[in-house]
C-alpha positions as CSV (number, residue, x, y, z in Angstrom):
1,X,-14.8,8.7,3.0
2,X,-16.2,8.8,-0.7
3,X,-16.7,5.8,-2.9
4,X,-18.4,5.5,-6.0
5,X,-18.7,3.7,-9.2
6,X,-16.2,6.3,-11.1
7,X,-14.0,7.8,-8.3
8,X,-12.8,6.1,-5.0
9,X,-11.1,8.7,-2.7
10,X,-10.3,8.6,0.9
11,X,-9.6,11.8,2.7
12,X,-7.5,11.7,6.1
13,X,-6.7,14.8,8.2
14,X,-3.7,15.3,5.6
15,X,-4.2,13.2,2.8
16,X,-6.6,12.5,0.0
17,X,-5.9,9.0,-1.6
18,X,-6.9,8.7,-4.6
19,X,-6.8,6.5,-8.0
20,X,-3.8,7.4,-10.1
21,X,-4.6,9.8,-13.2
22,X,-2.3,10.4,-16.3
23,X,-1.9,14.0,-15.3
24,X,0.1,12.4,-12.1
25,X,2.5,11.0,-14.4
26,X,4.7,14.0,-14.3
27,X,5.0,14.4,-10.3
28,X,4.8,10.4,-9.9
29,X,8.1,10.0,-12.3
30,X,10.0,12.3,-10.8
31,X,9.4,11.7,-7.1
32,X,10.1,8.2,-7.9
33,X,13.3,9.2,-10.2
34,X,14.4,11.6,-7.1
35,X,13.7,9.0,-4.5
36,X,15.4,5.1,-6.5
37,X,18.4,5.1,-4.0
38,X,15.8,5.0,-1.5
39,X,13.7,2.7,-2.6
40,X,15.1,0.2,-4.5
41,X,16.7,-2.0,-2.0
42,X,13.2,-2.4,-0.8
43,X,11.1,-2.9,-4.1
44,X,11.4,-5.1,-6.7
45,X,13.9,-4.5,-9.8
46,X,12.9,-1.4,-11.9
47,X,11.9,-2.2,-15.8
48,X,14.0,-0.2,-17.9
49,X,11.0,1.6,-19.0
50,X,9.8,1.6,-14.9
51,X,9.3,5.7,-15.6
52,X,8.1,6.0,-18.9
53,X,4.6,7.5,-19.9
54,X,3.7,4.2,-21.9
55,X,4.1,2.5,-18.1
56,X,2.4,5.0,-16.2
57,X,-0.4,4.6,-18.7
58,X,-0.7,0.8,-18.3
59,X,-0.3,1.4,-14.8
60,X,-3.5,3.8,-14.5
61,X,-5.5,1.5,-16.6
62,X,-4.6,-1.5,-14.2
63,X,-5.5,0.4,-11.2
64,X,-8.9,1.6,-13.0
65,X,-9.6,-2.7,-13.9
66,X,-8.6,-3.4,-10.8
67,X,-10.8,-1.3,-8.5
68,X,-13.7,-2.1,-11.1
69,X,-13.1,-6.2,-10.7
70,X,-12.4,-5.9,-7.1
71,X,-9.2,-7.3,-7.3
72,X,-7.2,-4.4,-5.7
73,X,-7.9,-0.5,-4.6
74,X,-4.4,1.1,-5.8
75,X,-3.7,4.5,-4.5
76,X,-1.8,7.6,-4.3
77,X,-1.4,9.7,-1.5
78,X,-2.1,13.2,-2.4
79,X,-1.1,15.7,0.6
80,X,-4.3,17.9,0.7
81,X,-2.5,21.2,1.7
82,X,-0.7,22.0,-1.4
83,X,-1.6,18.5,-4.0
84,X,1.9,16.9,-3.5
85,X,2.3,13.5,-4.5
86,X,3.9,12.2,-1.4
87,X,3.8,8.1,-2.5
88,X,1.9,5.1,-2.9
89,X,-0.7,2.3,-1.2
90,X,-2.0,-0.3,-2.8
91,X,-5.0,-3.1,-0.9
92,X,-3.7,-6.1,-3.8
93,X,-4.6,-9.8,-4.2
94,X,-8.2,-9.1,-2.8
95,X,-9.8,-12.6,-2.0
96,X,-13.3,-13.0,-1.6
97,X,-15.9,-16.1,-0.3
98,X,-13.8,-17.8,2.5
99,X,-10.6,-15.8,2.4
100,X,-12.3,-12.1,2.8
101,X,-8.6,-10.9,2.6
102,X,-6.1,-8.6,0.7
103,X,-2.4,-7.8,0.9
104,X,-1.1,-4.0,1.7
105,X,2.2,-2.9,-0.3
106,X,2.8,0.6,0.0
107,X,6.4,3.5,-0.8
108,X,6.6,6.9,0.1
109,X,8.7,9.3,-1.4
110,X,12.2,10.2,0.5
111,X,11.5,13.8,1.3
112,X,8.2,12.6,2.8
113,X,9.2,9.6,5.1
114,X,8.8,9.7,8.9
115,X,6.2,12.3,8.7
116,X,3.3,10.1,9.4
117,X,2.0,9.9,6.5
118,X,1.8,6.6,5.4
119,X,0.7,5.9,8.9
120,X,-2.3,8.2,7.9
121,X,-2.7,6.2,4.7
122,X,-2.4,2.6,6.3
123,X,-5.0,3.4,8.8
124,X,-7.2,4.5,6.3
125,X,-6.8,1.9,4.1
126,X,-7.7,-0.6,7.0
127,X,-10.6,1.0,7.6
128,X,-11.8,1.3,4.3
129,X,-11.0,-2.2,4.2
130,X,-12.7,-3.6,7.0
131,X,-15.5,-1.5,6.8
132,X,-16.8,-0.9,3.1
133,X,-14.8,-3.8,1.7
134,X,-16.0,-6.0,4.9
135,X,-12.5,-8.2,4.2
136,X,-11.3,-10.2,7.6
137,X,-7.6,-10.1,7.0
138,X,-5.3,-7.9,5.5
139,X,-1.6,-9.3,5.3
140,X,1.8,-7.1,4.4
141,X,4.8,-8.4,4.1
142,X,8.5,-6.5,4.2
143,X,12.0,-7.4,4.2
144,X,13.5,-8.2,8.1
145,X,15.9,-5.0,8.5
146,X,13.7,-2.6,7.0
147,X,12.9,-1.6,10.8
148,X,10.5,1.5,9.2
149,X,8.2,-0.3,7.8
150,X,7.6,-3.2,10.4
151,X,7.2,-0.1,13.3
152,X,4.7,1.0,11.0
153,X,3.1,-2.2,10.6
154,X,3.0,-2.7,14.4
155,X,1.7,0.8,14.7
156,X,-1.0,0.2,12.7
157,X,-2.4,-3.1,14.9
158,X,-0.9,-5.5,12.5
159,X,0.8,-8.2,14.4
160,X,4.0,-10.7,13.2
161,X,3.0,-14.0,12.0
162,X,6.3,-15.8,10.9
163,X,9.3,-15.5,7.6
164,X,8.4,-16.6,4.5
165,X,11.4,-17.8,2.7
166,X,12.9,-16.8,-0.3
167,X,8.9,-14.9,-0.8
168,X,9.7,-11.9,-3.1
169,X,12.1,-11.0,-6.1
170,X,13.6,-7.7,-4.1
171,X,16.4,-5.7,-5.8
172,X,17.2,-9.0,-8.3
173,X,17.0,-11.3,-5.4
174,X,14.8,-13.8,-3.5
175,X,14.4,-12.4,0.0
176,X,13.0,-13.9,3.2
177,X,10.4,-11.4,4.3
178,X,8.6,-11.0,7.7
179,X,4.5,-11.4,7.4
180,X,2.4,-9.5,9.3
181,X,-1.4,-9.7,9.3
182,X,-4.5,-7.1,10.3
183,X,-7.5,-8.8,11.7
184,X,-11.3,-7.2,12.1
185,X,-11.9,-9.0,14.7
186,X,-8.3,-9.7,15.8
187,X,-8.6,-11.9,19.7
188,X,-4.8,-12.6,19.5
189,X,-3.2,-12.0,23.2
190,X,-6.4,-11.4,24.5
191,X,-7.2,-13.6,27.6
192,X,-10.5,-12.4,28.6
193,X,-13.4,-14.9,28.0
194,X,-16.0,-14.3,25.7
């Protein structure tokens, strides 16, 4: 793992995740382009200018702000082999003095789904933000049939905690999501004393 003041990247067996750059725009518009049936019934509604340049730029400057106010560690996945753009994770809504916790959101683009790679990414990411970011809890949320994502979730030790009702804006409407949450030092189901 490799963090500095200027460049945050993550490298997995596969991946390098990295901050998005304007030259990404290109491969970023078009995988998402190629991939909206896919993803829009999960995500919320696209802007009309979703896929411009002018929103990919405010999108890298966000991502630059946020990582530099500690507010969230935006990434893309970069498949080390060849320098594919495979998708997206973001660690959002970081919450520091009692909270120590931050919310996971993350897409991958159709041609590269159930290939593990956002498996990779999400354990990385939990690492990275348990260990350098020493955060407690890390939270995701997703909508109750999208059976992908929550085996993923469950794959990568988060564990169900309940529905929130009518909790995101998906496809133009309020949706009931299932929470799940990531704990460092997670004791849940354990009966051993100690």
């Amino acid at each position: 793992m490799i963090f500095g003041r200027r460049e945050l990247r993550i490298e997995t067996e596969r991946l390098l995740l990295r901050l998005p750059q304007m030259s990404d725009w290109r491969a970023w518009s078009a995988l998402r382009h190629d991939s909206a049936e896919f993803l829009k019934p999960w995500e919320p509604t696209w802007a009309p200018d979703h896929l411009s340049r002018r929103a990919f730029t405010n999108r890298v400057a966000w991502a630059r702000r946020s990582v530099s106010q500690g507010t969230a560690v935006p990434l893309f996945l970069i498949r080390r082999e060849d320098g594919m753009l495979l998708g997206a994770i973001t660690l959002d809504n970081i919450r520091r003095g009692p909270a120590q916790s931050g919310t996971t959101g993350y897409w991958v683009g159709e041609p590269f789904a159930r290939q593990g790679y956002m498996r990779e990414a999400v354990m990385a990411v939990v690492d990275y933000a348990f260990g350098t970011l020493d955060l407690s809890r890390i939270e995701a949320g997703c909508l109750p049939e999208n059976t992908p994502s929550r085996r993923l979730l469950e794959g990568c030790g988060y564990k169900y905690e309940g529905v929130a009702q009518s909790y995101l804006q998906i496809n133009g409407r309020w949706r009931n999501h299932v929470l799940y949450a990531n704990l460092r030092h997670d004791r849940r189901g354990r009966t051993d004393a100690g």
